[in-house]
Backbone as JSON Lines, residues from 0, in Angstrom:
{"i":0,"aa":"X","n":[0.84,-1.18,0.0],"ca":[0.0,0.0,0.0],"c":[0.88,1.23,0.0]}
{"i":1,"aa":"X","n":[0.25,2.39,-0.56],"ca":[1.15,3.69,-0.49],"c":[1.11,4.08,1.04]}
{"i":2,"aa":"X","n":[2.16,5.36,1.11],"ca":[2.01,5.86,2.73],"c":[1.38,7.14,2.55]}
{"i":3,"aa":"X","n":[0.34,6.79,4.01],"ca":[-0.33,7.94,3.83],"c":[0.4,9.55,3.79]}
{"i":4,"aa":"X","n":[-0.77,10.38,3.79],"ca":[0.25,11.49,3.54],"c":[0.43,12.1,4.89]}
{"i":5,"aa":"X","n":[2.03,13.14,5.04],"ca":[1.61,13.48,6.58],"c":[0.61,13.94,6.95]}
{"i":6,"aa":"X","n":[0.12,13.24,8.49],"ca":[-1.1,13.48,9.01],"c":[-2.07,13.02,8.87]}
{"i":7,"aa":"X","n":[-2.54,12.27,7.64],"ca":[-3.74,11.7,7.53],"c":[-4.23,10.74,8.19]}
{"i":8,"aa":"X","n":[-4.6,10.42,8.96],"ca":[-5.17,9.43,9.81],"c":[-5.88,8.15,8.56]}
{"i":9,"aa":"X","n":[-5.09,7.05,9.38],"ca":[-5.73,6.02,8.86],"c":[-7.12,5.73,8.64]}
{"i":10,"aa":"X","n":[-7.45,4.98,7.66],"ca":[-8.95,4.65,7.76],"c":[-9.31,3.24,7.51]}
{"i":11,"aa":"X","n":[-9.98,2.51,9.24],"ca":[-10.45,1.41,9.17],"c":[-11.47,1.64,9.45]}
{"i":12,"aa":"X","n":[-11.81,-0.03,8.51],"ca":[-13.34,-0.51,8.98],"c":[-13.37,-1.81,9.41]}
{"i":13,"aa":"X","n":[-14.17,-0.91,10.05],"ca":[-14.94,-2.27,11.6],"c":[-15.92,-2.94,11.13]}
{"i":14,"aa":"X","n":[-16.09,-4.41,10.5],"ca":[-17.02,-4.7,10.65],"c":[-17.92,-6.15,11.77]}
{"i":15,"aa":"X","n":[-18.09,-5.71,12.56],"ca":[-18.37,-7.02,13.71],"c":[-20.12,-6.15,13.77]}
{"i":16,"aa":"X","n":[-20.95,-7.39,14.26],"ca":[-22.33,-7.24,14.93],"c":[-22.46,-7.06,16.01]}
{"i":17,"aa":"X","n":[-21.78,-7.1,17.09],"ca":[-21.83,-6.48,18.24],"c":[-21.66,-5.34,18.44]}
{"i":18,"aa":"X","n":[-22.55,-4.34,18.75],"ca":[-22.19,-2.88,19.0],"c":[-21.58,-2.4,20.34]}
{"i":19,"aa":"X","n":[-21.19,-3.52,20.96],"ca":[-20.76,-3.46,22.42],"c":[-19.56,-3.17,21.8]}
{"i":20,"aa":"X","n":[-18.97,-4.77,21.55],"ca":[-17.54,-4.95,20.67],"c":[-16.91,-3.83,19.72]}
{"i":21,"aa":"X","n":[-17.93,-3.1,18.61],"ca":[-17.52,-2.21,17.92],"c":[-17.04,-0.89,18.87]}
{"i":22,"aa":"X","n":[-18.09,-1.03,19.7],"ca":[-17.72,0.89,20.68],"c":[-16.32,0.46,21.62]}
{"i":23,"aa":"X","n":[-16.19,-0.49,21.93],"ca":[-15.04,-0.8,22.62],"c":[-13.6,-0.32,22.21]}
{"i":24,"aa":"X","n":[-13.71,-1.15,20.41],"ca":[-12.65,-0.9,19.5],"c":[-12.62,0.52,19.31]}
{"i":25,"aa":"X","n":[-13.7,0.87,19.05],"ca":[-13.79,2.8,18.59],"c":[-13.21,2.95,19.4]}
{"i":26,"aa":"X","n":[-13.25,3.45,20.59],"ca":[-13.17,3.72,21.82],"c":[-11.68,3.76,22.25]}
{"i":27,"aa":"X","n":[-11.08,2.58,21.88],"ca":[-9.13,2.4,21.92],"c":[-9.08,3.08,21.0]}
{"i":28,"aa":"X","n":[-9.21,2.73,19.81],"ca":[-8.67,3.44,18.58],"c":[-9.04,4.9,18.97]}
{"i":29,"aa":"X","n":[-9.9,5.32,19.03],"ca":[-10.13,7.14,18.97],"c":[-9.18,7.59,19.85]}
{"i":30,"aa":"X","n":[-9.13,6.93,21.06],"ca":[-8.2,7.32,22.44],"c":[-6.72,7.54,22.11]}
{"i":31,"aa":"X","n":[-6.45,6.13,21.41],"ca":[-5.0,6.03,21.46],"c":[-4.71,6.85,19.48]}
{"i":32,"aa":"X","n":[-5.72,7.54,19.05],"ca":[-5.16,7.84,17.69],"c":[-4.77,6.99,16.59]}
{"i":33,"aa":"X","n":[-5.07,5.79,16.68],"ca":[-4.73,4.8,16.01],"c":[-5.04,4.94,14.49]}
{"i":34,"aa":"X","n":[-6.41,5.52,14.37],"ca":[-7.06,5.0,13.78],"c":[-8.4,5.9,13.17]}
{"i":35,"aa":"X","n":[-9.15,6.58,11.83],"ca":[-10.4,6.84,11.94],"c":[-11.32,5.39,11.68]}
{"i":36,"aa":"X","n":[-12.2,5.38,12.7],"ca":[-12.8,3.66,12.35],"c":[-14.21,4.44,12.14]}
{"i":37,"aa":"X","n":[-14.78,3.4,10.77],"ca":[-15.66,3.51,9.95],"c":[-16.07,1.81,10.32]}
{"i":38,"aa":"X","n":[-17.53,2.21,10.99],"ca":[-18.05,0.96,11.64],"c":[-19.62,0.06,11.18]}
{"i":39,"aa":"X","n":[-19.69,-1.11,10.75],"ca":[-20.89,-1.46,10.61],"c":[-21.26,-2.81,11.06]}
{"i":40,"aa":"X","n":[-22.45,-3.14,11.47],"ca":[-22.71,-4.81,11.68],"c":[-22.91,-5.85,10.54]}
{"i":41,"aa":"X","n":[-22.89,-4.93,9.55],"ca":[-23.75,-6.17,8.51],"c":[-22.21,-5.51,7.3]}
{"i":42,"aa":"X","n":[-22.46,-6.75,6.45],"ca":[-21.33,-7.35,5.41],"c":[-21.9,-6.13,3.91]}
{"i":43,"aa":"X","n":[-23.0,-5.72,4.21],"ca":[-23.73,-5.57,3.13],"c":[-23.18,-4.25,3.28]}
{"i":44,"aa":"X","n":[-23.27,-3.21,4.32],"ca":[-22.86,-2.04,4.57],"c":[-21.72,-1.96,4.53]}
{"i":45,"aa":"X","n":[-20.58,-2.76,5.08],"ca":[-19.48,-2.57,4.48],"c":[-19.12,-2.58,3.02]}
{"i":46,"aa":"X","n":[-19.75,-3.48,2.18],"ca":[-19.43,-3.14,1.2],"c":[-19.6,-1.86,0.34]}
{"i":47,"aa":"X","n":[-20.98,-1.66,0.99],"ca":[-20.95,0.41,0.54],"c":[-19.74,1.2,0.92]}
{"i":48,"aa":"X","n":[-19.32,0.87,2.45],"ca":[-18.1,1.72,2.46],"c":[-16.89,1.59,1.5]}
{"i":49,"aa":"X","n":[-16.8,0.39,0.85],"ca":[-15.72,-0.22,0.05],"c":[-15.96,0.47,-1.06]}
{"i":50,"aa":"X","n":[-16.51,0.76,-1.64],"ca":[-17.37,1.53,-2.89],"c":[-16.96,2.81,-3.01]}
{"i":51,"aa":"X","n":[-17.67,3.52,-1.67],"ca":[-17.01,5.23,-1.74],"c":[-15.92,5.52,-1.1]}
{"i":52,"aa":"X","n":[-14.88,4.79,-0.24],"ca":[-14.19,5.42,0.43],"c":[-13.02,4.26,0.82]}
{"i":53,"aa":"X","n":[-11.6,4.57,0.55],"ca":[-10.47,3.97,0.46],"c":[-10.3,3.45,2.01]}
{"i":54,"aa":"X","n":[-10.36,2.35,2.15],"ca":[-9.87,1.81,3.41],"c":[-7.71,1.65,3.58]}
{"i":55,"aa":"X","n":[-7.8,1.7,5.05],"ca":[-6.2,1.33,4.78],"c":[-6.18,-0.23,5.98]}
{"i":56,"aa":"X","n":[-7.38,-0.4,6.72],"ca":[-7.4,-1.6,7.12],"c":[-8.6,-2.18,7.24]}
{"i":57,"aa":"X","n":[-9.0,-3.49,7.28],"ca":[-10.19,-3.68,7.5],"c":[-10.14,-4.96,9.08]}
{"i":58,"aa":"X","n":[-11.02,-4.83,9.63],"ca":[-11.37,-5.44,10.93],"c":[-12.39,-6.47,10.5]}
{"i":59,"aa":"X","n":[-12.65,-7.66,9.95],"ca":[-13.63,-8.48,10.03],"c":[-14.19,-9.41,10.67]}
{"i":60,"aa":"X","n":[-15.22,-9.16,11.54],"ca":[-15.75,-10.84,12.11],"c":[-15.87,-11.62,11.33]}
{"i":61,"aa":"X","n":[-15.97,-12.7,11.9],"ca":[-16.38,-14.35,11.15],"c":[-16.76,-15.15,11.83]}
{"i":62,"aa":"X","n":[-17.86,-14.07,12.54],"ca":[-19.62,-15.01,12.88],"c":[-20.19,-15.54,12.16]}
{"i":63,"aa":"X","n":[-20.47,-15.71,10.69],"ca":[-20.9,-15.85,9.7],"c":[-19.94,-16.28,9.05]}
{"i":64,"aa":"X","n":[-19.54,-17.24,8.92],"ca":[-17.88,-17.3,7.9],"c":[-18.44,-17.17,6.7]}
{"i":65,"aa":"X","n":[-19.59,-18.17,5.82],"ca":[-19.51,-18.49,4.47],"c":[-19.88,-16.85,3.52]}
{"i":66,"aa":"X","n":[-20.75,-15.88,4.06],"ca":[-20.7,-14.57,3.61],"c":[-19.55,-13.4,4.11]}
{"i":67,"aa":"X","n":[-19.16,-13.89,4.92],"ca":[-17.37,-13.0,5.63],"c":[-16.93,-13.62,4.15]}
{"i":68,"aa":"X","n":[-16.63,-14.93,4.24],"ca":[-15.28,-14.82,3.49],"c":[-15.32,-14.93,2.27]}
{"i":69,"aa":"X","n":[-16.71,-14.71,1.83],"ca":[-17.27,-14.2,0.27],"c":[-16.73,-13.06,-0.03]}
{"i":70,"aa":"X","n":[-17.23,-12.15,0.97],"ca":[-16.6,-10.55,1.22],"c":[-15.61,-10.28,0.95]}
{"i":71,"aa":"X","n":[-14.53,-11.12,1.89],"ca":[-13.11,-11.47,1.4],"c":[-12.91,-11.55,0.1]}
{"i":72,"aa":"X","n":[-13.47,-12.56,-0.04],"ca":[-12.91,-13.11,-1.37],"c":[-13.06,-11.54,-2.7]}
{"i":73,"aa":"X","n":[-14.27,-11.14,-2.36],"ca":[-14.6,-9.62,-3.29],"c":[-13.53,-9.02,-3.28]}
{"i":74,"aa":"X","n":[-12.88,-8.77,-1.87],"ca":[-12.14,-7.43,-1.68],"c":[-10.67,-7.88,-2.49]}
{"i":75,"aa":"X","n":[-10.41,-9.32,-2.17],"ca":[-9.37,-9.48,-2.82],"c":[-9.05,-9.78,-4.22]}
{"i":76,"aa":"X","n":[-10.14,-10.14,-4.8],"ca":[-9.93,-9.89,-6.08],"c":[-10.35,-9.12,-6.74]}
{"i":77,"aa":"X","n":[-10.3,-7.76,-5.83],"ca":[-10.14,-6.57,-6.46],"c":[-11.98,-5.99,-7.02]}
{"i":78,"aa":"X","n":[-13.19,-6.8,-6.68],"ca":[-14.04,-6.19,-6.94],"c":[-14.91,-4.96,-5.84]}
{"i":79,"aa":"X","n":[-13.79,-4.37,-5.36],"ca":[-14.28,-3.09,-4.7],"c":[-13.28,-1.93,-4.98]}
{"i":80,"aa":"X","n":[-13.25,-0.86,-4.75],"ca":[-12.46,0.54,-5.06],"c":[-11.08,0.47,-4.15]}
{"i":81,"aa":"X","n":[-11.24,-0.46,-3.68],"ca":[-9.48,-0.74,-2.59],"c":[-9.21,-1.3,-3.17]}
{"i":82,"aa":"X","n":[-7.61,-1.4,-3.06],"ca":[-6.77,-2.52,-3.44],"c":[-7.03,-3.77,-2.93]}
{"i":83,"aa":"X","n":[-6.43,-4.74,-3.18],"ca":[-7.05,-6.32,-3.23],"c":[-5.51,-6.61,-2.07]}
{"i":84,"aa":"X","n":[-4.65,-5.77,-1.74],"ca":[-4.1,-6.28,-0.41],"c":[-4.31,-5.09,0.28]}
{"i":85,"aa":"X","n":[-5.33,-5.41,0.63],"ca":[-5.81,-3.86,2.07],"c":[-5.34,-4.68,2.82]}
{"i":86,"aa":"X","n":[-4.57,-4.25,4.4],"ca":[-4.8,-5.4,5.6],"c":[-5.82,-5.6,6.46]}
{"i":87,"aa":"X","n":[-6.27,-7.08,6.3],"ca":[-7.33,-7.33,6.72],"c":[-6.8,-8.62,8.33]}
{"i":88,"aa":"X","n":[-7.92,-8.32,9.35],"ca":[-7.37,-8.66,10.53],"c":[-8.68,-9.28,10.75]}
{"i":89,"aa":"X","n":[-9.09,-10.81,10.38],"ca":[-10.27,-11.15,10.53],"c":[-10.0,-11.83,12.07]}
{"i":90,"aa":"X","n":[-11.54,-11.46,13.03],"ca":[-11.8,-11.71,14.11],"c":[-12.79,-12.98,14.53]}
{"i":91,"aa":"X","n":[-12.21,-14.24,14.58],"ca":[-12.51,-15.82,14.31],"c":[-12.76,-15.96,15.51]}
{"i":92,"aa":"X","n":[-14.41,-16.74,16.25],"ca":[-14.83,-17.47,17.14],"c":[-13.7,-18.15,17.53]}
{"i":93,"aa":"X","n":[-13.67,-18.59,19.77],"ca":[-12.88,-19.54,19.42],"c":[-13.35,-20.94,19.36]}
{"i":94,"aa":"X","n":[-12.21,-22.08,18.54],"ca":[-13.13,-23.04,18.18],"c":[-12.78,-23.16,16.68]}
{"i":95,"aa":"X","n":[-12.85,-22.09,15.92],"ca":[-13.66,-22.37,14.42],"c":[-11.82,-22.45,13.84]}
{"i":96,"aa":"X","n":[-10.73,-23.84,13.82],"ca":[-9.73,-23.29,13.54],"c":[-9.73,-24.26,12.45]}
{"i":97,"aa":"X","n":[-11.5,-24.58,11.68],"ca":[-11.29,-25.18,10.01],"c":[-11.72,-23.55,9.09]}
{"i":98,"aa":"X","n":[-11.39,-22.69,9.69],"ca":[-11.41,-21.48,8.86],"c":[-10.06,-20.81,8.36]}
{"i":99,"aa":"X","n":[-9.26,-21.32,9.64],"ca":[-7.77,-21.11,9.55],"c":[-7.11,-21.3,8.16]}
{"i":100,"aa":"X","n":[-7.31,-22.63,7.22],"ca":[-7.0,-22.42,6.32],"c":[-6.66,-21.66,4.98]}
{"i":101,"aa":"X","n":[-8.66,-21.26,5.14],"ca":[-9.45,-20.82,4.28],"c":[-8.81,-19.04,4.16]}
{"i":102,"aa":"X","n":[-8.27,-18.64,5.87],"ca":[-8.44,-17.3,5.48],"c":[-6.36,-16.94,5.19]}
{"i":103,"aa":"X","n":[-5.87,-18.07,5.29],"ca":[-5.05,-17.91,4.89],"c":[-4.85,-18.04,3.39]}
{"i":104,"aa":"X","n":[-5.19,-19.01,2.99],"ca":[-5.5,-18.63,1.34],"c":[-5.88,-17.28,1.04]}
{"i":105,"aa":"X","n":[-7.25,-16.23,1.29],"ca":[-7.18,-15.12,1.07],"c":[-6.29,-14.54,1.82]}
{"i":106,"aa":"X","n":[-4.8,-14.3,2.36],"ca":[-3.82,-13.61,2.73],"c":[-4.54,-12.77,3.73]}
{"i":107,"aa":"X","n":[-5.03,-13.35,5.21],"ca":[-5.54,-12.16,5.93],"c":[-4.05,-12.03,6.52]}
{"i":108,"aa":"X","n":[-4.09,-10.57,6.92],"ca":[-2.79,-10.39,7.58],"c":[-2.96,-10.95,9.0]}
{"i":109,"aa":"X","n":[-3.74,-10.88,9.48],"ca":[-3.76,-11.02,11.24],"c":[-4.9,-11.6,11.86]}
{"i":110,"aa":"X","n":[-4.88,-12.52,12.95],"ca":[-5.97,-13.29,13.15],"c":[-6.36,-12.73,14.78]}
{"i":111,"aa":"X","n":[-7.42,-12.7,15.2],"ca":[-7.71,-12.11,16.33],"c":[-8.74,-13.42,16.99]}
{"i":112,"aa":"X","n":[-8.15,-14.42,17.72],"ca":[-9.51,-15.09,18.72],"c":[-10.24,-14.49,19.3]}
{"i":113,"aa":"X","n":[-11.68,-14.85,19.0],"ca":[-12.75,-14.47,20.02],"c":[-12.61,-14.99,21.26]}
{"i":114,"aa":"X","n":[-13.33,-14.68,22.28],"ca":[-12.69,-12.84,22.72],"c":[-11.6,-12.84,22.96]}
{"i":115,"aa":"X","n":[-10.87,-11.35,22.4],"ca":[-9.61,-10.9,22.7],"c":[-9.94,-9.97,23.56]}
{"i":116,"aa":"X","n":[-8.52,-9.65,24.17],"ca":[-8.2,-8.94,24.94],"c":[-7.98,-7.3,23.87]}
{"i":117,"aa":"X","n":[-8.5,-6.07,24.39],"ca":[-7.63,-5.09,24.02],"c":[-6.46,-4.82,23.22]}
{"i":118,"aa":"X","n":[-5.88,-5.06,24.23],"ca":[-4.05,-4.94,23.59],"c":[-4.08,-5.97,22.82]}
{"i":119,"aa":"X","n":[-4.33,-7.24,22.5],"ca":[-4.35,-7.96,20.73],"c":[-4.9,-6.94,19.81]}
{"i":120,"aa":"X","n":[-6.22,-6.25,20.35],"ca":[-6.27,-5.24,19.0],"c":[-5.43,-4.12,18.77]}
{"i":121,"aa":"X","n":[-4.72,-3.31,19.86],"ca":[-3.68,-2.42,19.4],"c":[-2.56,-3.46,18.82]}
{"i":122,"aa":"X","n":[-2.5,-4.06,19.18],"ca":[-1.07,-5.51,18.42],"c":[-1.3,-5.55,17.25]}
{"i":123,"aa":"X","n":[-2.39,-5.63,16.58],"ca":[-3.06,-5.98,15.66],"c":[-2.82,-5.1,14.67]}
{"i":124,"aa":"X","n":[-3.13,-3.62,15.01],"ca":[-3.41,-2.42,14.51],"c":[-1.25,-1.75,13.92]}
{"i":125,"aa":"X","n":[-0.85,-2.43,15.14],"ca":[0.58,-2.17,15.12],"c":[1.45,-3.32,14.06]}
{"i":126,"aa":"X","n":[0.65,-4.73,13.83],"ca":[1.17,-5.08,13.12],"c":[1.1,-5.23,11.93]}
{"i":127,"aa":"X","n":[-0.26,-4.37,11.42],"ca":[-0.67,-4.1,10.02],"c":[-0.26,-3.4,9.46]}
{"i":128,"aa":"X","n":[0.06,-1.85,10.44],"ca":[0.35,-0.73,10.03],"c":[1.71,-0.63,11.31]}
{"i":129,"aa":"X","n":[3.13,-1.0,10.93],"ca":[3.94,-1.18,11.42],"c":[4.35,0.44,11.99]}
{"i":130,"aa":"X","n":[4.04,1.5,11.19],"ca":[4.51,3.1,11.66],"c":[2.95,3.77,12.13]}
{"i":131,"aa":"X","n":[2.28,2.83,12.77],"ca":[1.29,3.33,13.31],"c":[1.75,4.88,14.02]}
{"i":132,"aa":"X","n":[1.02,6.19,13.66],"ca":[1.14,6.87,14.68],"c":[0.0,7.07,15.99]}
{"i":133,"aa":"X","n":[0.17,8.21,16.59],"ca":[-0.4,8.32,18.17],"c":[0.18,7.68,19.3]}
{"i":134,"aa":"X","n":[-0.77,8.0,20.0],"ca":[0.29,7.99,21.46],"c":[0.48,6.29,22.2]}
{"i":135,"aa":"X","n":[-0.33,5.22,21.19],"ca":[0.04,4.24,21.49],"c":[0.84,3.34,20.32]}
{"i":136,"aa":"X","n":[1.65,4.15,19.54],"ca":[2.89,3.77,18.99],"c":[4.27,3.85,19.57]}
């Protein structure tokens, strides 16, 4: 991916169904500067965001694997307005590790067990975007 320009704040999207889970993530990310997060529950709305507006990471659950990793599969072969290696940090039940394969074939960068802790998602955020700025870089 290119580097952003100075100052521009990154732009992820969140997409998980829990709005507990999503305000949590907002919530680090806004705090610690990580991040502008662009948030939705459903697969369908993210893909609108994919449409108008350049992501530089994406956050995916995979409560739903077989339409998650359809999604996937869109983004990576390039049928949305991002590039087809955005980093993507899909967030996997624990348990579900016959997905493990699957999302390594689509090249996710980073895997997050349900439930994580916090700091896996700044880890997360730090290992996608290695020159993360703000005050928790």
């Amino acid at each position: 991916m290119s580097p952003l320009p100075q100052g521009a704040p990154r732009q992820l999207l969140l997409v998980e169904p829990s709005a507990m889970v999503r305000s949590i993530i907002v919530s680090v990310t806004r705090e610690l500067q990580l991040a502008e997060v662009h948030q939705t529950g459903r697969l369908d709305a993210a893909e609108q965001w994919l449409e108008h507006r350049r992501m530089d990471g994406i956050f995916l659950a995979m409560h739903e694997p077989a339409p998650a990793l359809e999604f996937l599969r869109r983004v990576r072969d390039g049928e949305t307005r991002n590039p087809g290696d955005v980093p993507v940090v899909a967030m996997v039940p624990h348990g579900q590790a016959d997905l493990l394969v699957r999302l390594t074939e689509l090249r996710v960068s980073r895997l997050l067990s349900l439930p994580f802790r916090i700091r896996e998602v700044i880890e997360a955020m730090h290992a996608i975007w290695p020159h993360t700025r703000g005050t928790g870089a």
